[in-house]
PDB file as gemmi writes it, atoms N, CA and C in Angstrom:
CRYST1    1.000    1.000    1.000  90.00  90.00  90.00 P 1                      
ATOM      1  N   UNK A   1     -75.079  30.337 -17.821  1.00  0.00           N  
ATOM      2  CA  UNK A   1     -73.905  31.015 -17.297  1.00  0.00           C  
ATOM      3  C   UNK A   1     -72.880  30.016 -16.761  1.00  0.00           C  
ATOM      4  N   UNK A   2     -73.137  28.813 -16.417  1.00  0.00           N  
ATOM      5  CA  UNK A   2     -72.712  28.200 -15.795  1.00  0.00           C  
ATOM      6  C   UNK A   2     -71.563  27.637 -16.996  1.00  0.00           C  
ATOM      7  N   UNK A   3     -71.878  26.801 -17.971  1.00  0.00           N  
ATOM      8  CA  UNK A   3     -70.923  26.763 -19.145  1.00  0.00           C  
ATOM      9  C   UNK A   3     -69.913  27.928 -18.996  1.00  0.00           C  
ATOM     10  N   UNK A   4     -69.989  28.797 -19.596  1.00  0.00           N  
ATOM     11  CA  UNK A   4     -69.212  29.756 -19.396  1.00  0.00           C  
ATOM     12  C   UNK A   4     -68.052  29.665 -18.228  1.00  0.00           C  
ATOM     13  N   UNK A   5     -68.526  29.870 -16.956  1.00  0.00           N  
ATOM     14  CA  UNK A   5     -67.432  29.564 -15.841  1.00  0.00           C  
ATOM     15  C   UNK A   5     -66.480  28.297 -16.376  1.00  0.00           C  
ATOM     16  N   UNK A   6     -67.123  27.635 -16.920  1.00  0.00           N  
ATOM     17  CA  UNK A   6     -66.448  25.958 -16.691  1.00  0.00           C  
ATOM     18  C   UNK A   6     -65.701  26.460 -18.303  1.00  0.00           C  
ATOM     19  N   UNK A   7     -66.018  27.106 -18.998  1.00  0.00           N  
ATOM     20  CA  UNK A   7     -64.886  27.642 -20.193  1.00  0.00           C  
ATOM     21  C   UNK A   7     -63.415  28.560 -19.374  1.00  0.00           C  
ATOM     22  N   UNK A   8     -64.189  29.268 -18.823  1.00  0.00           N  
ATOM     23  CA  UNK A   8     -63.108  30.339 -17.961  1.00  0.00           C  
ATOM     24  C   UNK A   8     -61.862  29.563 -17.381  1.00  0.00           C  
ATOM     25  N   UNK A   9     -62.712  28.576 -16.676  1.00  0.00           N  
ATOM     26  CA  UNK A   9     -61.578  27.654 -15.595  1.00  0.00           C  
ATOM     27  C   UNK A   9     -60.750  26.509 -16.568  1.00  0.00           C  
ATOM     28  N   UNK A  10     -61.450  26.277 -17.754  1.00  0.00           N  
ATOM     29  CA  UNK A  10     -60.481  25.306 -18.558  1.00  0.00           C  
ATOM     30  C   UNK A  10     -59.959  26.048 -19.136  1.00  0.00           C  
ATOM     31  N   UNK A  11     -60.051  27.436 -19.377  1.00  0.00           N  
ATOM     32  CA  UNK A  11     -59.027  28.246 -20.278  1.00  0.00           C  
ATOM     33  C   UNK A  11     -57.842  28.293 -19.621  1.00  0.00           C  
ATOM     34  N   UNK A  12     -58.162  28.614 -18.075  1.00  0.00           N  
ATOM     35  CA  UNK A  12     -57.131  29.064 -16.846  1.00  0.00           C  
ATOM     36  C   UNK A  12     -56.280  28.153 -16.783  1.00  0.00           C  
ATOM     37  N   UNK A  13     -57.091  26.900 -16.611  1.00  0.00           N  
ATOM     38  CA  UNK A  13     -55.935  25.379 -16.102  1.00  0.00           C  
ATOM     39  C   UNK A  13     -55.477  25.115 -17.625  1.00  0.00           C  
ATOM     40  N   UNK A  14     -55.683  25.276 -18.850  1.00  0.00           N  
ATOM     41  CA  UNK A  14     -54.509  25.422 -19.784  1.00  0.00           C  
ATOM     42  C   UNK A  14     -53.536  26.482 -19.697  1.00  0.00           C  
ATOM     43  N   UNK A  15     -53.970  27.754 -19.595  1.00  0.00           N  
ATOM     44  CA  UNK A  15     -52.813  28.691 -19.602  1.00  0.00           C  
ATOM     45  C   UNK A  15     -51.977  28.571 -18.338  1.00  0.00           C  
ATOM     46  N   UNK A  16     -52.281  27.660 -17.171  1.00  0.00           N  
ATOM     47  CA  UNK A  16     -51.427  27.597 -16.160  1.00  0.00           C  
ATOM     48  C   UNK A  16     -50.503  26.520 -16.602  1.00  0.00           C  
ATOM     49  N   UNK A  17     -51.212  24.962 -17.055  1.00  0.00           N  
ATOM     50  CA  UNK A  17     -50.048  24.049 -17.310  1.00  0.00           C  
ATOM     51  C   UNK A  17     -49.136  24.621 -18.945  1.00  0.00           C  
ATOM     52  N   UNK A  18     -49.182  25.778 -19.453  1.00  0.00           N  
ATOM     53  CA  UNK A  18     -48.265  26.150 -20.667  1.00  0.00           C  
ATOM     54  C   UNK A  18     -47.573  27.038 -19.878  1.00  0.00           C  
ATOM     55  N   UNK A  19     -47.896  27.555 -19.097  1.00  0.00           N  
ATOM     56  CA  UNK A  19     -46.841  28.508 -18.357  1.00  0.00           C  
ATOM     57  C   UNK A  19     -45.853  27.625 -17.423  1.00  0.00           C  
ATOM     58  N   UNK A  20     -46.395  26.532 -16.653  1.00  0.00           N  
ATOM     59  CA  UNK A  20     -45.543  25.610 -16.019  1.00  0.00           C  
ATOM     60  C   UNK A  20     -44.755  24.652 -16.692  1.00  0.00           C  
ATOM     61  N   UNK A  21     -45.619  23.940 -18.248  1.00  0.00           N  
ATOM     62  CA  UNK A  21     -44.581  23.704 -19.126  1.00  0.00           C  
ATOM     63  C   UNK A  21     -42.726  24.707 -19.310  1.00  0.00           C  
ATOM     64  N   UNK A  22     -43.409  26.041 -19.847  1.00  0.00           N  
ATOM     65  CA  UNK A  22     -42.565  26.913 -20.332  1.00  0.00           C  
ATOM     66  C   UNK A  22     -41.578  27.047 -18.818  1.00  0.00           C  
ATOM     67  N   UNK A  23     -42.108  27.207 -17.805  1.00  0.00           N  
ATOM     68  CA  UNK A  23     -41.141  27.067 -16.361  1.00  0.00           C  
ATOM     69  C   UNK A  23     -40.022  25.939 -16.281  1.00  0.00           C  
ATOM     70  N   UNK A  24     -40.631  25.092 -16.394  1.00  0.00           N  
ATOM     71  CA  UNK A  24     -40.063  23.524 -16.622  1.00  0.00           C  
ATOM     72  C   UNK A  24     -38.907  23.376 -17.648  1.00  0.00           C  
ATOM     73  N   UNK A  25     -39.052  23.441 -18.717  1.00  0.00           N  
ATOM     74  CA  UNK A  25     -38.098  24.309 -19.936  1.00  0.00           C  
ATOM     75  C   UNK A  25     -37.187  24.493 -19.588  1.00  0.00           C  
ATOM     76  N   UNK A  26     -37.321  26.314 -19.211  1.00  0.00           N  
ATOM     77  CA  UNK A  26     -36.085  27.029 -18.306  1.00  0.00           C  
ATOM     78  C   UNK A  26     -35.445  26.645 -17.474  1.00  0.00           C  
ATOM     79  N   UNK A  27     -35.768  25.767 -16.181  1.00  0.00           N  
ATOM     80  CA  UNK A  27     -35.151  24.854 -15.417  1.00  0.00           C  
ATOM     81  C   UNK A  27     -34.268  23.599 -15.788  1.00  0.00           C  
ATOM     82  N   UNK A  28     -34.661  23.279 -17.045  1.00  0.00           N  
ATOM     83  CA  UNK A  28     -33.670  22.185 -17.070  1.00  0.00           C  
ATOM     84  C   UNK A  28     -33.019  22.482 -18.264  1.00  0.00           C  
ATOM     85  N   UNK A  29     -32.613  23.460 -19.031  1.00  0.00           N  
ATOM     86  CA  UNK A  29     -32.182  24.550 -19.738  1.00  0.00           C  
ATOM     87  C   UNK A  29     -30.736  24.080 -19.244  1.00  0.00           C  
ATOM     88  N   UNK A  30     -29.963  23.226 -20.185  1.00  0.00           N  
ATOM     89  CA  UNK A  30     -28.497  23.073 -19.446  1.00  0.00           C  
ATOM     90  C   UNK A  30     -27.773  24.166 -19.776  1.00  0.00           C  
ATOM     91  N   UNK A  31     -28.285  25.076 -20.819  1.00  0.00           N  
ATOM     92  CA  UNK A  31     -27.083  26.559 -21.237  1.00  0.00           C  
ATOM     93  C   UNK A  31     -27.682  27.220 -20.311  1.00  0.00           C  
ATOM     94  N   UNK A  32     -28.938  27.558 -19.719  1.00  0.00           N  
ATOM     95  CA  UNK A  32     -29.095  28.179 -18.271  1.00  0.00           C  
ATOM     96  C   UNK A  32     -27.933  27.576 -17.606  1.00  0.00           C  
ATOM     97  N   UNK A  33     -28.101  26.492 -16.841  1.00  0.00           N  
ATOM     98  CA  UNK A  33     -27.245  26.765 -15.881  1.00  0.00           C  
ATOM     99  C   UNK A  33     -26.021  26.866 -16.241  1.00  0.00           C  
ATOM    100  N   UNK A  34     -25.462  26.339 -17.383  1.00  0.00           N  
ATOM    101  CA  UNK A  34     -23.769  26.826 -17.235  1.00  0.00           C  
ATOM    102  C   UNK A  34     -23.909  28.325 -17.535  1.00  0.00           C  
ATOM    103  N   UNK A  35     -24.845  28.876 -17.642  1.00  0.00           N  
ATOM    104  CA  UNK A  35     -24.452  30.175 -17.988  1.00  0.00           C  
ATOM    105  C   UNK A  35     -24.603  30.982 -16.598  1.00  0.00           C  
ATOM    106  N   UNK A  36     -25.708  30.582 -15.841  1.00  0.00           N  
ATOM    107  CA  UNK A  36     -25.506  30.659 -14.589  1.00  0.00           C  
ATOM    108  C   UNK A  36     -24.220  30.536 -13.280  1.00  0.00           C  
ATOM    109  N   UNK A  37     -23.410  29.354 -14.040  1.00  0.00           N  
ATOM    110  CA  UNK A  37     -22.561  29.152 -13.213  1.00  0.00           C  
ATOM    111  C   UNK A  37     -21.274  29.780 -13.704  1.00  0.00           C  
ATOM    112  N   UNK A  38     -21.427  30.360 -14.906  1.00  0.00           N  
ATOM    113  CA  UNK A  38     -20.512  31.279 -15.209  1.00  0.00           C  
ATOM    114  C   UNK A  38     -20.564  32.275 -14.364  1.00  0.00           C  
ATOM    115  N   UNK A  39     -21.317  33.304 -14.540  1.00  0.00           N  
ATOM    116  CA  UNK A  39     -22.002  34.090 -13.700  1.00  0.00           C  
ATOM    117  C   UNK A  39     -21.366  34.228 -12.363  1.00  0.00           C  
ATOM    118  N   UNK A  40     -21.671  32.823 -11.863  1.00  0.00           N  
ATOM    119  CA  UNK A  40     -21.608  32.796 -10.220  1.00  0.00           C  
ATOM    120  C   UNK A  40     -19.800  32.982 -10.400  1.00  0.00           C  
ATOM    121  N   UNK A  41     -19.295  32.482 -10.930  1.00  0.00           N  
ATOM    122  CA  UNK A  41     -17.596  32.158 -10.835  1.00  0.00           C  
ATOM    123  C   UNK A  41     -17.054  33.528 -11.490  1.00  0.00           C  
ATOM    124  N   UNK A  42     -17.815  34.368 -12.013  1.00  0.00           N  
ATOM    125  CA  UNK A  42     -17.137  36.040 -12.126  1.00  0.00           C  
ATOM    126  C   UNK A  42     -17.539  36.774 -11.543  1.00  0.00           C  
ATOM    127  N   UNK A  43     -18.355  36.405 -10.356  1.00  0.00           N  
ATOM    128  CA  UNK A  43     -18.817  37.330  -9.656  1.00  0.00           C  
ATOM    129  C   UNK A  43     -18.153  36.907  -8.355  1.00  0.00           C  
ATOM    130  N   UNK A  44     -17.563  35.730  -8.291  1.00  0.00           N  
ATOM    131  CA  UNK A  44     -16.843  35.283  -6.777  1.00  0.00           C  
ATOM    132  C   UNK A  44     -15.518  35.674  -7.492  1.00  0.00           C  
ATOM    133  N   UNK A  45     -14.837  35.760  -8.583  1.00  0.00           N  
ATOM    134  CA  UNK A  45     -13.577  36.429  -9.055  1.00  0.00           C  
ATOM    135  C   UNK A  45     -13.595  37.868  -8.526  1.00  0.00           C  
ATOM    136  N   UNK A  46     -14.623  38.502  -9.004  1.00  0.00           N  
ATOM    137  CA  UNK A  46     -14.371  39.561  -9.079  1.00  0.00           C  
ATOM    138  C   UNK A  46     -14.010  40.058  -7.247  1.00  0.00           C  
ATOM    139  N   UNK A  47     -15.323  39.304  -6.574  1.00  0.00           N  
ATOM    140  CA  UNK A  47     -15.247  39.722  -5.476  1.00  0.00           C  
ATOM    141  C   UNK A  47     -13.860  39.528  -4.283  1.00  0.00           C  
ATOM    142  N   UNK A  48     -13.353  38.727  -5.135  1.00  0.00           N  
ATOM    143  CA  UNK A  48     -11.668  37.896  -4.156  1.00  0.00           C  
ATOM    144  C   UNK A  48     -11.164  39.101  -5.146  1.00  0.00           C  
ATOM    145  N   UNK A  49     -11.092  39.435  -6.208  1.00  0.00           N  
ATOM    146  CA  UNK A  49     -10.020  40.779  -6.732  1.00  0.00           C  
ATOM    147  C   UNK A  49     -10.312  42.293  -5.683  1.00  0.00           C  
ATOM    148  N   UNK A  50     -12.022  42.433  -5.508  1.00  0.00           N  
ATOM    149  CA  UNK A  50     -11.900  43.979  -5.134  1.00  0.00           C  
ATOM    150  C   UNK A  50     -12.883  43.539  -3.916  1.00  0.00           C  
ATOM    151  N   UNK A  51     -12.423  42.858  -2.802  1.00  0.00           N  
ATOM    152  CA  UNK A  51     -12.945  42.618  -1.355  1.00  0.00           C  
ATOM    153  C   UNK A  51     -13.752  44.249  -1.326  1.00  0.00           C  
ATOM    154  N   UNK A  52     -12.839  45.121  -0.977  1.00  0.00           N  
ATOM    155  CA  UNK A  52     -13.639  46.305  -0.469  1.00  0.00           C  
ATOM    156  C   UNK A  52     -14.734  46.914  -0.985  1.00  0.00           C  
ATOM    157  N   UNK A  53     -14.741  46.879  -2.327  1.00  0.00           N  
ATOM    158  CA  UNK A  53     -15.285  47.693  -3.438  1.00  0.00           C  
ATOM    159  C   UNK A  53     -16.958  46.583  -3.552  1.00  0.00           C  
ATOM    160  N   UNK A  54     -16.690  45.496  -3.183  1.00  0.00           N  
ATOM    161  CA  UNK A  54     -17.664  44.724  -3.285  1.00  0.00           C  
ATOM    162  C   UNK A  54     -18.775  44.552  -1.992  1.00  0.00           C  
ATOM    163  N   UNK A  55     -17.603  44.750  -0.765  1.00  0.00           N  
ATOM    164  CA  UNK A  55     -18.823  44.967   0.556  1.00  0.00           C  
ATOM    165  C   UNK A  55     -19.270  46.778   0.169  1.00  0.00           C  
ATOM    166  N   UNK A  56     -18.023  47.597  -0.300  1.00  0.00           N  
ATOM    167  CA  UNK A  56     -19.177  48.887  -0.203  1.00  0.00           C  
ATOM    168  C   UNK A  56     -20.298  48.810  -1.444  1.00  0.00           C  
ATOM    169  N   UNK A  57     -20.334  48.166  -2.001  1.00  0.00           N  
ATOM    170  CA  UNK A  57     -21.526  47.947  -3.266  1.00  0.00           C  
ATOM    171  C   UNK A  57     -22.625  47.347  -2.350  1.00  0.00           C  
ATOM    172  N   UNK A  58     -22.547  46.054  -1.790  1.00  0.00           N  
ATOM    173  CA  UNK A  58     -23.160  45.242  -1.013  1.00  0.00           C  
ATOM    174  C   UNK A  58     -24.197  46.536   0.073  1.00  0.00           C  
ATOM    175  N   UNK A  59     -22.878  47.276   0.886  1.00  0.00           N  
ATOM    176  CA  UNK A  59     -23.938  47.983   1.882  1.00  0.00           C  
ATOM    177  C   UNK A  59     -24.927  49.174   0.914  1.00  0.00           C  
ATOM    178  N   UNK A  60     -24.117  49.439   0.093  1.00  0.00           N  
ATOM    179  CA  UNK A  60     -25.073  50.459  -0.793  1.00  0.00           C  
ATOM    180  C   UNK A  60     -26.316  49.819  -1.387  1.00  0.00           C  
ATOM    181  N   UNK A  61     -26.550  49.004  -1.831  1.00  0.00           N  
ATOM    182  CA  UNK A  61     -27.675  48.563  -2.829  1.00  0.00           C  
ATOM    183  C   UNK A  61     -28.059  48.184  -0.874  1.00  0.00           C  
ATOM    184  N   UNK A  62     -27.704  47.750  -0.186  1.00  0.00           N  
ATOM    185  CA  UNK A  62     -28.808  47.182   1.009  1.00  0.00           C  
ATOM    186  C   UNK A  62     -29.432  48.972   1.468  1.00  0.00           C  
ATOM    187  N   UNK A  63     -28.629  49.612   1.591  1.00  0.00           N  
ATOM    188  CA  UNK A  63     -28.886  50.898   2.038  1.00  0.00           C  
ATOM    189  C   UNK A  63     -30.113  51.642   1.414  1.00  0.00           C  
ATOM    190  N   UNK A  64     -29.972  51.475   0.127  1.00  0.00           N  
ATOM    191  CA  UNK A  64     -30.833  52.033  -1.401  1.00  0.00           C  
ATOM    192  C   UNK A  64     -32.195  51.229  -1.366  1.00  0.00           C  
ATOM    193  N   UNK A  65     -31.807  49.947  -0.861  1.00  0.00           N  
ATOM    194  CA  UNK A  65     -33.287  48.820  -0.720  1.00  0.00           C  
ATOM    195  C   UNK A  65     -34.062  49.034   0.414  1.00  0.00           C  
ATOM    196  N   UNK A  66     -32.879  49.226   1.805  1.00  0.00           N  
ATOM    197  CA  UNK A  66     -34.074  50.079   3.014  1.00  0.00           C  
ATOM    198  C   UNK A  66     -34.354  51.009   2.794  1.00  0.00           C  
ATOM    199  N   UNK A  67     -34.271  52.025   2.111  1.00  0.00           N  
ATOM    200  CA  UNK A  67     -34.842  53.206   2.234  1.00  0.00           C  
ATOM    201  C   UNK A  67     -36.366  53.368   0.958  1.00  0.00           C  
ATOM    202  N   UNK A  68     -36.043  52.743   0.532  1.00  0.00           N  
ATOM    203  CA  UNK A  68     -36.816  52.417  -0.637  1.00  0.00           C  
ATOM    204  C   UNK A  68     -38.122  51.530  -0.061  1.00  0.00           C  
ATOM    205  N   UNK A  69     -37.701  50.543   0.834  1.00  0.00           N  
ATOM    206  CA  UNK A  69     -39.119  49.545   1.463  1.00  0.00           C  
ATOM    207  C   UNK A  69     -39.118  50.469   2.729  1.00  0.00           C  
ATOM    208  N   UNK A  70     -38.513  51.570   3.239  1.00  0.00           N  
ATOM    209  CA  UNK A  70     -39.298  52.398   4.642  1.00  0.00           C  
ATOM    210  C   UNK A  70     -40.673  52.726   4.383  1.00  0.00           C  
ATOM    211  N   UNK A  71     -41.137  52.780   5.512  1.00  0.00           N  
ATOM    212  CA  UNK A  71     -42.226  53.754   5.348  1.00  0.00           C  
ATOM    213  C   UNK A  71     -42.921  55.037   5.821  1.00  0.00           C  
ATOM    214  N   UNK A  72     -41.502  55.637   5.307  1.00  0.00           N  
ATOM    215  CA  UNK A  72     -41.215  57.223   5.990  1.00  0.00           C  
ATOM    216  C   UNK A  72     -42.003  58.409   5.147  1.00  0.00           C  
ATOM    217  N   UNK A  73     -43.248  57.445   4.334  1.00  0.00           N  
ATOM    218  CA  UNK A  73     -43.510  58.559   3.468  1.00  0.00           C  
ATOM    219  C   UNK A  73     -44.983  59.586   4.231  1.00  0.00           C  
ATOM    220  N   UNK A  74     -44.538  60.114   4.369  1.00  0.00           N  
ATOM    221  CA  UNK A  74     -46.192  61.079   5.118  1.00  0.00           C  
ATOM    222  C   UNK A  74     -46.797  61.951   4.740  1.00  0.00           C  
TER     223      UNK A  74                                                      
END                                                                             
């Protein structure tokens, strides 16, 4: 039985370093980040165009997220 475990755990510590490979990847992914930083620069546009419209979005999704993590259920 003991083999076995020691298959289990080398299966594990490969499928962990291909998943941290594949992590690694994505992180240094330079069309990630410019696409990211696109992102960030139409979403700070948008928010200098519609100030108001963007804090009442802001309190809504926070509003929608507390009520959602309460724990008012009985």
């Amino acid at each position: 039985m003991i083999p076995m475990n020691e298959e289990i755990l080398e299966n594990l510590n490969n499928r962990l370093d291909n998943a941290l490979d594949r992590g690694r990847q994505i992180v240094d992914d330079d069309e990630l980040a410019e696409r990211i930083e696109e992102l960030k620069l139409r979403a700070e546009s948008f928010i200098r165009k519609n100030p108001l419209k963007s804090v009442a979005g802001g309190l809504l999704v926070g509003y929608i997220i507390g009520k959602m993590l309460s724990s008012d259920e009985e």
